[in-house]
C-alpha angles and dihedrals in degrees: 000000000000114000106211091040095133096231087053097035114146098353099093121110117232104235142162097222101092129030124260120270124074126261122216092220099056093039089062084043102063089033088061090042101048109341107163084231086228090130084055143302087292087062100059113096131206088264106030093173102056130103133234135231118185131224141194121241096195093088105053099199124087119286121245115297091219088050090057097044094042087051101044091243108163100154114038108186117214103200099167140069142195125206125316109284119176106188125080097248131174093289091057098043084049089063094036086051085047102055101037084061087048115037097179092060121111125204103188103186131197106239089225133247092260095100088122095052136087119234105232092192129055135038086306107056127139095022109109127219094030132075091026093135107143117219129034087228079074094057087073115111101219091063135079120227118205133210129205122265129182129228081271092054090250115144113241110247087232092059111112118244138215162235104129116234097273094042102265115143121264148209097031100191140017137197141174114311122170104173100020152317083286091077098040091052094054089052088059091048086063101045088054091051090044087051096047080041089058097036085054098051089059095038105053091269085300103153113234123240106262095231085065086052086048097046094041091055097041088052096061108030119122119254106250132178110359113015119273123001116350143171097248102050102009114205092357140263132330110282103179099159085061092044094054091048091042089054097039084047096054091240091173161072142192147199144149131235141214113205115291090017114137121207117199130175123169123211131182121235113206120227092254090070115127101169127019111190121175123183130196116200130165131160119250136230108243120278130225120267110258110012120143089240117038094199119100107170117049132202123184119208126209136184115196120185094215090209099071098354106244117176123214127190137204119284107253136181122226110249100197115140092247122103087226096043077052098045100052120091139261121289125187116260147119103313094216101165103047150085103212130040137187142200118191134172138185130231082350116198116260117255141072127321138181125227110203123194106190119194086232100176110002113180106161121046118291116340107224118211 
């Protein structure tokens, strides 16, 4: 980004990871992320006291974990993308590897501006509209991935859709994007900065785990496009004002399991409820190139109404290989591919429910959530 650009002014990191020279691109993008807004209102970004680190995209794997951590980089924003590429492949397992080392560490990735193309590798090949992810460092399970919405929360027709090659649902957010996924993606860059900011300033500057900043904004964002999850906005649309509140509020637990280990917590919903959503993130061990399902640790998330014990599962998409199997909405199951699941009713009876999380398939050490 350019260094003497007023909204970014003296907030730029030197660094030897890119060469010197500025790049109009990155410069929007940071403004958008955290621009000062000195130049005018249009040049104040979502975290306007952060600082900035550059990178160089022309090495697609994961920097260097020493470089970030020397450097206090706790959001690294992806705004770019290559050709569509279904298979987890070296670059996603990198990120996947990187996270699972820092936890705290957030990849926020731009979805891509293929919505309109046809993937022509991977299971979905050949149905248009869907799989168009572009970029195989997007495959990886520890990041979030982000679509194009409009000022009327309708997802732009260029915005590249999910699933994921294995079936897994992307992208998971999505958030204003005028000229492309890049700069919604940048919004959300800085909405994850403002919420670890936050989370800093009540636990003695202690970072929070990146699983607690994704759940916390899956949980709020507001339902776009077809009703419930989806493959072209996710979990919705950015929602930072109910992310805050659900931070400041403790809206939250964790825990971490062994195989076979059960956690349960029960809360009370009083009979002024009108929605009850629970969401269950963690971030996973990397996976093995190639393989035909990148998840290694599984969690299985459960929602029981004690009165009459009903028992409610997470919202899933069927991943079947069929534009009409892709197409259909969500229905309640094991969620047994991804890394975050959610469980969600509406105008739910009063009482007291118990949320389960079960160590379904725990391969490496103990699975934090």
């Amino acid at each position: 980004m350019n260094e003497d650009d007023i909204d970014l002014q003296h907030r730029v990191l030197s660094t030897s990871q890119v060469p010197q020279g500025s790049n109009l691109h990155a410069t929007t993008i940071s403004t958008l992320a955290g621009g000062a807004g000195n130049s005018f209102v249009s040049g104040r970004g979502v975290a306007s006291q952060c600082t900035f680190f550059s990178s160089s995209y022309s090495n697609l794997f994961a920097d260097k974990n020493s470089v970030l951590l020397q450097n206090n980089v706790s959001v690294q924003n992806h705004s770019y993308g290559t050709i569509i590429q279904s298979f987890y492949g070296a670059e996603a397992l990198s990120y996947d590897l990187q996270t699972a080392q820092n936890k705290n560490l957030l990849h926020v990735f731009s979805c891509g501006n293929k919505g309109l193309d046809t993937s022509s590798n991977g299971t979905y090949a050949g149905i248009g509209g869907f799989a168009n992810i572009t970029g195989n460092f997007k495959m990886a399970k520890n990041v979030i991935t982000i679509a194009a919405i409009d000022t009327g929360n309708n997802v732009a027709a260029y915005s590249s859709a999910g699933p994921m090659y294995d079936g897994r649902m992307a992208p998971q957010l999505a958030a204003l994007g005028a000229n492309g996924t890049s700069e919604s993606a940048a919004i959300v860059s800085g909405a994850c900065a403002k919420l670890q900011q936050m989370y800093k300033d009540a636990h003695s500057q202690k970072l929070p785990e990146a699983s607690l900043i994704k759940a916390v904004l899956f949980c709020t964002a507001d339902d776009i496009d077809s009703k419930g999850i989806d493959y072209r906005s996710g979990f919705g649309a950015l929602n930072l004002i109910g992310a805050i509140e659900c931070l400041q509020n403790n809206n939250y637990d964790s825990s971490s399991l062994l195989q076979g280990e059960l956690w349960i917590k029960n809360l009370t919903l009083p009979p002024s409820a009108t929605k009850f959503k629970v969401i269950l993130t963690w971030t996973d061990t990397a996976g093995i190139v190639n393989n035909y399902k990148a998840i290694t640790n599984d969690l299985d998330l459960e929602l029981v109404e004690k009165a009459t014990g009903k028992v409610y599962f997470p919202w899933c998409l069927n991943s079947f290989p069929n534009i009409d199997s892709l197409r259909q909405g969500a229905t309640r199951k094991l969620d047994t591919l991804n890394t975050a699941e959610l469980i969600s009713i509406e105008m739910p009876p009063p009482g007291v429910y118990e949320i389960k999380v079960k160590a379904a398939h725990i391969e490496t050490f103990k699975t934090r959530f």
